[in-house]
N, C-alpha and C positions, 0 to 999 in steps of 0.2 A: 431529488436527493443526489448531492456528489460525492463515488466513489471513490477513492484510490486505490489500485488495485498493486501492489509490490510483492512483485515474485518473478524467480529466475528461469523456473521451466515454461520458456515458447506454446508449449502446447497447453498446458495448465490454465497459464494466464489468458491465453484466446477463451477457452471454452468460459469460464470464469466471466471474463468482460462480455461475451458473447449473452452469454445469460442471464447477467444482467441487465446488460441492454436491451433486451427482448421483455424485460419487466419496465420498462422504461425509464431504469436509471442514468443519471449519467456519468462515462465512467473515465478516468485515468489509468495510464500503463507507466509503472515504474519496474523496470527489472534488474534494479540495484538498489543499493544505497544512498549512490551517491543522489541520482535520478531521483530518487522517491525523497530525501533531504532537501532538494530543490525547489521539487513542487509541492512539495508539503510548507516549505516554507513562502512559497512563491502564492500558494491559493491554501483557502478554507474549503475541507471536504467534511462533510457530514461525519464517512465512516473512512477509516484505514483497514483494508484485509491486508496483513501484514506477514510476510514471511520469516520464517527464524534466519536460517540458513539461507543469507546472499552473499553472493560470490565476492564482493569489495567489504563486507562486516555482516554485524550480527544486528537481527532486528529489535534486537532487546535494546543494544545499544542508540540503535534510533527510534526507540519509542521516548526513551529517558531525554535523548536530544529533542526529540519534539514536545515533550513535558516543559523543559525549560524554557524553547521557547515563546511558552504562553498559550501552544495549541489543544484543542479542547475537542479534537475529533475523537467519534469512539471506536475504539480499535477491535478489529476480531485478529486473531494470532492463528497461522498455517501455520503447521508441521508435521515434516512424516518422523520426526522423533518420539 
């Protein structure tokens, strides 16, 4: 299974991908927007752990962009709101 892992807090996103990895998935680091638009559109990942609050937009906004463009991953939503 390929994750993609999009989130701005360094330490978050390690422990995250760390632990994942150790279940033996395998995982991507997006820590924007723009980053996580890229490779989201670049490759097909199973699941998106998605953060609300990144520093170049908002991830609601790039869920709807990755709706449109035809992707089909399923998404979990962070947030400390």
């Amino acid at each position: 299974m390929k994750i993609l892992v999009v989130e701005d807090d360094k330490d978050l996103m390690e422990i995250i991908t760390k632990s994942l990895e150790k279940e033996r998935y395998v995982v991507s680091q997006a820590p924007d927007y723009r980053t996580a638009l890229m490779k989201a559109g670049d490759y097909d990942y199973d699941c998106i752990l998605l953060d609300i609050m990144l520093p170049d937009g908002n991830g609601l906004d790039l869920l709807a962009e990755l709706q449109d463009m035809g992707k089909k991953a399923n998404v979990i939503i962070l947030s400390a709101k």
